[in-house]
N, C-alpha and C positions, 0 to 999 in steps of 0.2 A: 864397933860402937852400936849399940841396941836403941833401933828407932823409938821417937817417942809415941808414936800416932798421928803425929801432925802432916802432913801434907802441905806444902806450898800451895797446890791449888786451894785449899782449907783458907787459905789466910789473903787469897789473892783479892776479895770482897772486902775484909778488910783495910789492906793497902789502896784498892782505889778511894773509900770513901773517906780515908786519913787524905791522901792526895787529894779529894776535892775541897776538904774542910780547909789547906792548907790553902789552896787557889782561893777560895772565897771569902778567908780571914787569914791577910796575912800578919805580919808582927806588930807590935804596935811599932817601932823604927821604922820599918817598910810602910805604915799605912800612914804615918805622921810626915815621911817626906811625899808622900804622894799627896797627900791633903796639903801639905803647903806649897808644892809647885802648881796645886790646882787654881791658886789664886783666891777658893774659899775663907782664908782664916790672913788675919793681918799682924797677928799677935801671936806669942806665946800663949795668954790666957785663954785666947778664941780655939788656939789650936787643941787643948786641953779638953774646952768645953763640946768640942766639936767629935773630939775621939773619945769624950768620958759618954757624950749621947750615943755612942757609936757601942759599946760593951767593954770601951779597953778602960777598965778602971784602974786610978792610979797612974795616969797615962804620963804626965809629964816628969812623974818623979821614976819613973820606968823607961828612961829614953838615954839614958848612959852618961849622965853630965854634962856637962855645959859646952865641951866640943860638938857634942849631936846638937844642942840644942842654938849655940851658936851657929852654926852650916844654918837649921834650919830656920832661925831670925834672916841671915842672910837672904835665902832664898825667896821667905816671904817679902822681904824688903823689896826683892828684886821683879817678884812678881808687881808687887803693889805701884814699883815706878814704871814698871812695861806699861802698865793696864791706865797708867795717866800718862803717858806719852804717845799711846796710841791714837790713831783719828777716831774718833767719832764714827759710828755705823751709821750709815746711811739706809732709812728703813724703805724696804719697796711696797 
């Protein structure tokens, strides 16, 4: 089989700076449950408005149906009753 020219090392600059684009924007799924276990968003529409500010446009209607987007009402719910059942900080 008759090389092309290419070299792995050639393309290794490539695949890191694909790998970091990948770490530092990940999916919109992966960054929609991260945003709603964070406790940021309480809603679907927050959760939208919050990842449309963010670059992922089209973002709710790009999150796989209503099973993702149910888990991720859930989660928000869950957060939203952690975050009023917890005490009060006390500021030093």
């Amino acid at each position: 089989m008759p090389a092309i020219g290419i070299r792995m090392t050639d393309l290794s600059p490539v695949f890191s700076a694909m790998g970091a684009f990948v770490e530092e924007h990940p999916g919109v799924v992966e960054r929609a449950f991260q945003v709603a276990r964070s406790g940021r968003v309480t809603s679907m529409s927050e959760l939208n408005e919050f990842l449309t500010a963010e670059g992922y446009a089209g973002s709710v209607q790009s999150l796989g149906g209503r099973s993702i987007q149910s888990k991720l009402s859930r989660i928000m719910a869950a957060c939203l009753t952690a975050s009023a059942l917890s005490p009060p900080s006390v500021g030093t």
